[in-house]
NUKERO-394157 format. One line per field, with one value per residue (C-alpha): residue in three letters; x, y, z. Coordinates in nm, 4 decimals, m for minus. Example, Ala and Ser with C-alpha at 12.3 -4.5 7.8 and 13.67 -1.06 7.14 Angstrom:
<recs>
residuo <- (ala, ser)
x <- (1.2300, 1.3670)
y <- (m0.4500, m0.1060)
z <- (0.7800, 0.7140)
</recs>
This chain:
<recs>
residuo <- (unk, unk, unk, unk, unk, unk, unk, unk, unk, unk, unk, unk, unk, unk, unk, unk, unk, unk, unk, unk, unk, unk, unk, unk, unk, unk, unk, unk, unk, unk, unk, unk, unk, unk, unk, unk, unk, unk, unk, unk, unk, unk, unk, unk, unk, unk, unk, unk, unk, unk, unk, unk, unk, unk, unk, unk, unk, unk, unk, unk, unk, unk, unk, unk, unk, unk, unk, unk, unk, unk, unk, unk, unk, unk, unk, unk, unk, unk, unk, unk, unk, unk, unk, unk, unk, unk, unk, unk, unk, unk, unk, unk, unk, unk, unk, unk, unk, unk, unk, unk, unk, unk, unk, unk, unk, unk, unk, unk, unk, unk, unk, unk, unk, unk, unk, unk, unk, unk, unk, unk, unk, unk, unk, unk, unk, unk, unk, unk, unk, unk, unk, unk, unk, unk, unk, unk, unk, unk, unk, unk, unk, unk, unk, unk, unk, unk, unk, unk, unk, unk, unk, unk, unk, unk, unk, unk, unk, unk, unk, unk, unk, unk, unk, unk, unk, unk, unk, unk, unk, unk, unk, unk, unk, unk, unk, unk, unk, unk, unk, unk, unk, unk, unk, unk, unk, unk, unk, unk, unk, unk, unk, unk, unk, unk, unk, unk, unk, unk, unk, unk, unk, unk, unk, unk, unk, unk, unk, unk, unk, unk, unk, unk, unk, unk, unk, unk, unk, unk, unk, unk, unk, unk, unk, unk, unk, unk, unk, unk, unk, unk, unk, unk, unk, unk, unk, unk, unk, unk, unk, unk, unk, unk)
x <- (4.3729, 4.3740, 4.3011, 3.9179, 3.6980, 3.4158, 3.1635, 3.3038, 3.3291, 2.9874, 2.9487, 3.1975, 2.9411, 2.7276, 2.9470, 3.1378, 2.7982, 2.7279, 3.0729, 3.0303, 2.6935, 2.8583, 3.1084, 2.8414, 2.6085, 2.9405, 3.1078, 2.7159, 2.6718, 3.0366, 2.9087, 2.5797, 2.7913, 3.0391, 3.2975, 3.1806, 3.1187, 3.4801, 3.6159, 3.4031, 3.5588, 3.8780, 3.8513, 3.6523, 3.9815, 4.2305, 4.0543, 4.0530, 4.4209, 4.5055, 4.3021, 4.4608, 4.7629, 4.6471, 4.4800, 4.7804, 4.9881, 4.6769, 4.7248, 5.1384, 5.0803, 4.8272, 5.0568, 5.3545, 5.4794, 5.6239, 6.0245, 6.3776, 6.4018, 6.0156, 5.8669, 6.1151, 5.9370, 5.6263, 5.8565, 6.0462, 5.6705, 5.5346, 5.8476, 5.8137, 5.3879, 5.4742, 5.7580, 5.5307, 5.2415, 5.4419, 5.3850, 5.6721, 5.5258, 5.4969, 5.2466, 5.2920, 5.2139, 5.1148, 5.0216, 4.7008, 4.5058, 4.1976, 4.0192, 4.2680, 4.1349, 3.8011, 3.6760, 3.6703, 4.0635, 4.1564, 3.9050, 4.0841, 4.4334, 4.4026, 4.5572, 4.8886, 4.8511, 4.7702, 4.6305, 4.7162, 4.5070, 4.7377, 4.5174, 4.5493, 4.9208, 5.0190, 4.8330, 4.9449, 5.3550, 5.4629, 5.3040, 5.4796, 5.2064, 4.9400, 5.1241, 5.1983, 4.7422, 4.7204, 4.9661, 4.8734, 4.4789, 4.5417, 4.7961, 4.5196, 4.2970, 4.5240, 4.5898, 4.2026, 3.9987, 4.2888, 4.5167, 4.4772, 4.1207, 3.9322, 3.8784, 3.6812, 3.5069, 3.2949, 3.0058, 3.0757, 2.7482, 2.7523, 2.7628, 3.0897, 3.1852, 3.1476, 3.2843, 3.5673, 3.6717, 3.6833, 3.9175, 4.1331, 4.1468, 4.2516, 4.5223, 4.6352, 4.5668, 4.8079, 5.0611, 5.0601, 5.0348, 4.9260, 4.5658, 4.5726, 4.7298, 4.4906, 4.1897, 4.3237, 4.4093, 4.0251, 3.8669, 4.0797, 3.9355, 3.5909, 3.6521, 3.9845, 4.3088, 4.2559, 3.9270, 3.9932, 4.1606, 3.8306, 3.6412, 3.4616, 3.5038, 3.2170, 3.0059, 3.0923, 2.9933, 2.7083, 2.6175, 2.7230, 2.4912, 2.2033, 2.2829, 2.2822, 1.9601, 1.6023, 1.4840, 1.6826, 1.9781, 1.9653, 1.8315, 2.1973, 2.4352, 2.3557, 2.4097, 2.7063, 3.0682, 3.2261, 3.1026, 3.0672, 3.3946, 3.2371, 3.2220, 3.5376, 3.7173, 3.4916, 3.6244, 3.9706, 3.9375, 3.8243, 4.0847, 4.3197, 4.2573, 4.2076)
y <- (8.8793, 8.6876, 8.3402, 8.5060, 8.2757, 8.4451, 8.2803, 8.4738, 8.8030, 8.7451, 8.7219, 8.9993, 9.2450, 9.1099, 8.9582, 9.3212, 9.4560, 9.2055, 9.2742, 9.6296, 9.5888, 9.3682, 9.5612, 9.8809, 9.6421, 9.5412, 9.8784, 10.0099, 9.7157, 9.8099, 10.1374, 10.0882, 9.8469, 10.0798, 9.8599, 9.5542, 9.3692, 9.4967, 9.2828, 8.9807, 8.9651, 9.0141, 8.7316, 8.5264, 8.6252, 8.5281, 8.1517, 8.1243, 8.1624, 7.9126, 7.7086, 7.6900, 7.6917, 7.3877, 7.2276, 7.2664, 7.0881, 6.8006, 6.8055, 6.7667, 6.4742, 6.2934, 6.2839, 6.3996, 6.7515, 6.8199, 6.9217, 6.9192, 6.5603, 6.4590, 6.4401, 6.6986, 6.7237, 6.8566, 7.0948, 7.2190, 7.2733, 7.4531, 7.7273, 7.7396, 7.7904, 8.0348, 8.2266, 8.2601, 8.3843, 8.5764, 8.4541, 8.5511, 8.2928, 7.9573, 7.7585, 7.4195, 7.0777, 6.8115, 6.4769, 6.3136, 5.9463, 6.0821, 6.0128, 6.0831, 6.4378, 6.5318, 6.8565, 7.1163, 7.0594, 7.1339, 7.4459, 7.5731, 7.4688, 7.6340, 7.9697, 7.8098, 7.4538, 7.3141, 6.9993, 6.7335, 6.3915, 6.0959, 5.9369, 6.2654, 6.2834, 5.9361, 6.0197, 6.3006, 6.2326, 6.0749, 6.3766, 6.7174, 6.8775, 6.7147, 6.7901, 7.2132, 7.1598, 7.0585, 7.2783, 7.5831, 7.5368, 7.4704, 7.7453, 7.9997, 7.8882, 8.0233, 8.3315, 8.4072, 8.2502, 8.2326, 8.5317, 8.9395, 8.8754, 8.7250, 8.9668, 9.1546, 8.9013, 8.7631, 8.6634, 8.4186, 8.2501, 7.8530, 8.0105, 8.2369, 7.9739, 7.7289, 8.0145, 8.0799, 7.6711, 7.7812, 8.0540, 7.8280, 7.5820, 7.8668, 7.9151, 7.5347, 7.5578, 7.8484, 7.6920, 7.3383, 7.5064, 7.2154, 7.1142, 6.7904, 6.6794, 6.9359, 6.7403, 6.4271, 6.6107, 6.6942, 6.3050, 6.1903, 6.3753, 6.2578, 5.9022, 5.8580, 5.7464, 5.4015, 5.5187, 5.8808, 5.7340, 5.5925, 5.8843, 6.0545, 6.4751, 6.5346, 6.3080, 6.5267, 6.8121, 6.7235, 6.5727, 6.9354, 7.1169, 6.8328, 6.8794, 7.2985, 7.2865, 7.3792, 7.4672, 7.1733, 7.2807, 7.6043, 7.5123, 7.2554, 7.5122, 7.7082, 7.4363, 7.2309, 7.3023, 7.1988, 7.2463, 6.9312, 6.7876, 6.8520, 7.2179, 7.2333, 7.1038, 7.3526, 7.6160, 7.5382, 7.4427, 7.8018, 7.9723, 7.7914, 7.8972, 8.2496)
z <- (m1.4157, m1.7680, m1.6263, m1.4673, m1.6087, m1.8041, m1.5368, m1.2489, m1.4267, m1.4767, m1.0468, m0.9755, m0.9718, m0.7572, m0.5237, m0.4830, m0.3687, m0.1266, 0.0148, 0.0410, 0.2255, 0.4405, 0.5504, 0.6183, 0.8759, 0.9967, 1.0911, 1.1366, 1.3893, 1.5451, 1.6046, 1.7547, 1.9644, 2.1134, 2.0005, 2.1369, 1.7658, 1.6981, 2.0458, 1.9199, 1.5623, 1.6769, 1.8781, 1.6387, 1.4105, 1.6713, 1.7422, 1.3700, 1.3271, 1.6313, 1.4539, 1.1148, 1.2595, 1.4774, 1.1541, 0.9318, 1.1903, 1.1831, 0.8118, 0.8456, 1.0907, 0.8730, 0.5937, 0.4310, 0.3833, 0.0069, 0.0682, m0.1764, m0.0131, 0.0107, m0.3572, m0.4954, m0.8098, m0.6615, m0.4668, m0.7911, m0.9754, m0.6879, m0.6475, m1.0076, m1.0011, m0.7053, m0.8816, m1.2107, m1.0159, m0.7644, m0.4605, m0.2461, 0.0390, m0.0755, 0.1257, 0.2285, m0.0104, 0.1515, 0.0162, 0.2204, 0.1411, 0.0547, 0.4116, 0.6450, 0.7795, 0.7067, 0.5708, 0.8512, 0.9114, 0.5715, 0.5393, 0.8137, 0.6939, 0.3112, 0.4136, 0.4806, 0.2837, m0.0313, m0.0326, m0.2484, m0.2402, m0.3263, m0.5668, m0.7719, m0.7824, m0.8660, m1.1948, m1.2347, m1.1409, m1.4788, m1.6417, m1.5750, m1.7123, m1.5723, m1.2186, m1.3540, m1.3769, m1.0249, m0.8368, m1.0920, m0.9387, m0.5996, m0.5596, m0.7468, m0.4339, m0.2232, m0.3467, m0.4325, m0.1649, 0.1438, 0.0462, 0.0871, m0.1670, 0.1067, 0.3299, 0.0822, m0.0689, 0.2290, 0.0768, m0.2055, m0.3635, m0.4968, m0.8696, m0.7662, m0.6220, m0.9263, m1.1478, m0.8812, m0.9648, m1.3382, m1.3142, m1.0567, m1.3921, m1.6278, m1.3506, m1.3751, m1.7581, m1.8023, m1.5885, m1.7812, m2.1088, m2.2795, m2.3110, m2.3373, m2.0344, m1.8856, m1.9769, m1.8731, m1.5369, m1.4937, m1.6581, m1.3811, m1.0843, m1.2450, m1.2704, m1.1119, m1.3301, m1.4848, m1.6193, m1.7524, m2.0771, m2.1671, m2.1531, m2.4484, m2.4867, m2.6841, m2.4425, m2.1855, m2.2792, m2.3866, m2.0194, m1.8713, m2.1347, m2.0086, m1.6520, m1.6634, m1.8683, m1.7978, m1.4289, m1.2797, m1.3684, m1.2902, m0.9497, m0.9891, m1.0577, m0.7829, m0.5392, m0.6847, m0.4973, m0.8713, m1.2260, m1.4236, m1.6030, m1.9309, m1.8233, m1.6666, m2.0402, m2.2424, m1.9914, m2.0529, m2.4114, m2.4985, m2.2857, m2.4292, m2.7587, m2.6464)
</recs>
């Protein structure tokens, strides 16, 4: 509960209110049905588990699972991510190339898997903390948009999303403990790892505050998938300090 960004407490409201009207057409809609909208999710549910099951499996095949043999340092951070966090399930690691599976196999794969592009961890594997950033988000994706949460939360908008990738970075943040490495963790998934050195902090926030401002970016935020890095480090900056 401390590492909810102040973005998404902002969307909590209104994305418990969509929920709960959701759920009234749904059971209204069951009703009216006799049952029959109840047989169709339940199916829809059932085809969605053989497929993540299937997915995940896609996922393994593509490229390596994490183990105590396979990259056992990723291992030992995750158990210690999960134990921190308690999550008395871990899910899977697994390391992909970047375009080995595309996009609808790992949507469908996130319940049981986190997902770790190899690009991402070899800059990330000489720096403990840096690595503590990237398991510490991913695994706060599980447990708030694949775990128990999601069944409530059915309608998410772009902005709860965007907010949602916030708190997932206070979750990393928290978990590396050390803000530095955390910004170089988040240059790098802008401009990949040779570059991120070069980077300039104030720069970047200045470009988010451009890109969020006036009509445009409004109209911006509510369609990106991820907030700017310049956000993203004033996020964690402040919550670091907090």
């Amino acid at each position: 509960g401390d590492c909810i960004s102040a973005e998404e407490r902002k969307q909590r409201a209104g994305v418990i209110i969509t929920s709960v009207i959701c759920w009234m057409v749904l059971l209204l809609f069951i009703l009216l049905s006799y049952g029959i909208v109840l047989v169709i999710s339940v199916a829809s549910f059932a085809i969605s588990w053989l497929l993540s099951e299937y997915n995940m499996r896609k996922l393994q095949a593509a490229g390596v699972t994490v183990s105590e043999r396979q990259f056992p340092e990723i291992h030992k951070v995750l158990q210690e991510a999960c134990e921190k966090y308690g999550v008395k399930n871990p899910p899977k690691a697994i390391v992909l190339e970047s375009s080995a599976v595309n996009a609808f196999a790992i949507k469908f794969a996130r319940a049981k898997a986190i997902v770790l592009h190899s690009e991402t961890i070899e800059g990330a594997l000489d720096n403990p903390a840096e690595l503590r950033q990237h398991i510490g988000h991913e695994l706060a994706h599980c447990i708030l948009d694949h775990g128990s949460r999601r069944h409530f939360e059915i309608y998410k908008s772009p902005a709860f999303k965007i907010a949602r990738e916030l708190t997932c970075d206070n979750c990393g943040t928290a978990f590396a403990n050390d803000l530095d490495s955390t910004k170089n963790a988040l240059k790098k998934l802008a401009v990949g790892n040779k570059l991120a050195g070069k980077l300039n902090d104030e720069s970047l926030l200045e470009e988010g505050n451009y890109l969020y401002s006036g009509i445009s970016g409004w109209l911006l935020k509510k369609n990106l998938t991820h907030p700017p890095v310049g956000k993203r480090i004033q996020n964690a900056t402040e919550f670091f300090n907090s």
